[in-house]
N, C-alpha and C positions, 0 to 999 in steps of 0.2 A: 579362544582366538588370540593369537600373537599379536604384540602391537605390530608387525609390516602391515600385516594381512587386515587389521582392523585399519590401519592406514589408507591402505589401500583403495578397501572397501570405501572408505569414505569418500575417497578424490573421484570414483568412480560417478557417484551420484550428482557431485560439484560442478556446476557450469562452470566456463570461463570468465575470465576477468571482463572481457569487453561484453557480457550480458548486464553487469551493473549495474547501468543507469537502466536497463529494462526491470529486471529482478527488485528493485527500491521504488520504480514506479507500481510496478505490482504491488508491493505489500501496502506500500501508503496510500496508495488508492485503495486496497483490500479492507484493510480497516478502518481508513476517515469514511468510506462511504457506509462502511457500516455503523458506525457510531452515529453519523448523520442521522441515517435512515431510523435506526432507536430514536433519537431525539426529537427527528421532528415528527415524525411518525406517534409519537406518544403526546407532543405538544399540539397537533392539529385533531389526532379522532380517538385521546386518551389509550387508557391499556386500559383493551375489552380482551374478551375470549381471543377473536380474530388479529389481533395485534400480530402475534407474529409472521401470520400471510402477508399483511399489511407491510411491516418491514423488509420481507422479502421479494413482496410485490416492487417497492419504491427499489430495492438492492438491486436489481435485477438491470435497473435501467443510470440507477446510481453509480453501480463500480466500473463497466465500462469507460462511462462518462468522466471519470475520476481518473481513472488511468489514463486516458488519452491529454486529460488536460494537466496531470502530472509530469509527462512527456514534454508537451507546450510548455508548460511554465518552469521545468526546472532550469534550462539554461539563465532565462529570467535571474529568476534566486539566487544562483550561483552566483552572478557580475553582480546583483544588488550586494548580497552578503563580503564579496570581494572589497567592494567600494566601503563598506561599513565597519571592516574585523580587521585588525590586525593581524596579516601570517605568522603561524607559528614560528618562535624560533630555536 
C-alpha cells in the first residue's frame, strides 16, 4: 500500500477534532472504571472463580457512570488546572 493510500486510509476512520472532548471522555472513563471495578471488586468479595463476572457485573454500571461524570467534571479541571500551571511558552 502507498503511503497516500495508507494515509488516506487512516483519516478515513478519524473522527473530527470537535469529538475530543467526547472521545477522551470515553477512554478515561473506559479504563478508570475498569481499573476501579478490579480493585474494588477484589478488595470487597476477593479473587474467587467468579471475580471476573463480578467485575463485569460492577463495569457495566461503572463505565457509563464514568463517562457521563467525565463530561461534568472536565470543564471543572480544565479552570482548576488553568488557575494552578503556568501556560506554555
Amino acid at each position: 500500500m502507498s503511503q497516500q493510500a495508507q494515509t488516506l486510509a487512516t483519516a478515513r476512520w478519524k473522527l473530527g477534532a470537535r469529538a475530543t472532548p467526547y472521545v477522551f471522555a470515553f477512554f478515561m472513563a473506559s479504563i478508570m472504571a475498569m481499573l476501579m471495578c478490579l480493585v474494588i471488586t477484589a478488595a470487597n468479595a476477593g479473587i474467587t472463580a467468579d471475580f471476573p463476572m463480578r467485575v463485569l457485573g460492577a463495569y457495566q454500571l461503572a463505565m457509563p457512570t464514568a463517562f457521563c461524570c467525565v463530561l461534568l467534571v472536565r470543564p471543572v479541571v480544565m479552570r482548576l488546572v488553568a488557575l494552578t500551571v503556568h501556560p506554555a511558552r
